[in-house]
N, C-alpha and C positions, 0 to 999 in steps of 0.2 A: 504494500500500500504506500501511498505516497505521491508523487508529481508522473505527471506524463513523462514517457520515456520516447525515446527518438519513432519506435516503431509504433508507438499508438497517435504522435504527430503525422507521420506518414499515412497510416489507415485511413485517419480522418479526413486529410487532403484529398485522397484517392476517391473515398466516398464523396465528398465534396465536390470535386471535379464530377464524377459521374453525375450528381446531381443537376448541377448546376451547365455542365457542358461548355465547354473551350473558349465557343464562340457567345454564348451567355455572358460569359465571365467579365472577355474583352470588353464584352457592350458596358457591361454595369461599369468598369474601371473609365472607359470611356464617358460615360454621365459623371463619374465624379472628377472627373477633369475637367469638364464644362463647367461645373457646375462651379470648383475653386476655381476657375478662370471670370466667371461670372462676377463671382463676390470680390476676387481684387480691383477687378475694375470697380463695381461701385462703392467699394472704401476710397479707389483715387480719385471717382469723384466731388464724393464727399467732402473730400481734403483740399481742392480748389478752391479759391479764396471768390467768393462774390464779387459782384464788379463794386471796387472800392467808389465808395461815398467820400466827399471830400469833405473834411470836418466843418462845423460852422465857427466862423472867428471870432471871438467873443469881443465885447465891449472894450477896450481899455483904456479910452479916454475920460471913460463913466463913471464915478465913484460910483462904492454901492453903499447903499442907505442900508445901514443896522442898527439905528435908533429903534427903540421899543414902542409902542403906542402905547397912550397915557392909559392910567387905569380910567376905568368907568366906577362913578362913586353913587352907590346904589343908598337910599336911607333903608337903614335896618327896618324900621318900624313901618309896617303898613299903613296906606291910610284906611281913616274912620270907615265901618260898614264893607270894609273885606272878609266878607267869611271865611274864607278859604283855609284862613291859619288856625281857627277856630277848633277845627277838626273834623 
């Protein structure tokens, strides 16, 4: 018991082959050629850069305004006849 040995690799081949047939084989091996033929190409497409956009030039004559807007001064206390706070 233990790992396949050279002549149970062999049998399997052999069966394998019978199965599958010579001209079977080539075919399948040939679709998977196509098929990594196929997906390099659309990874190198992928990887082509879009047609570059040219940045837009920002202001630099312009300060830019970071002053805060003033608070807004609300009075705590509602006026008279607001129910609302009541509850």
């Amino acid at each position: 018991m233990g790992g396949f040995s050279f002549w149970h690799i062999l049998i399997l081949a052999i069966i394998l082959l019978l199965l599958f047939g010579g001209n079977r084989f080539s075919a399948m091996m040939g679709d998977v050629a196509k098929g990594l033929k196929s997906f390099k190409q659309g990874m190198a497409e992928e990887d082509k850069p879009a047609e570059r956009q040219e940045p837009r030039p920002l202001p630099r004559n312009e300060p830019i305004d970071v002053t805060p807007e003033p608070r807004r001064t609300t009075d705590s206390v509602p006026p008279a006849g607001d129910d609302r706070t009541n509850g």
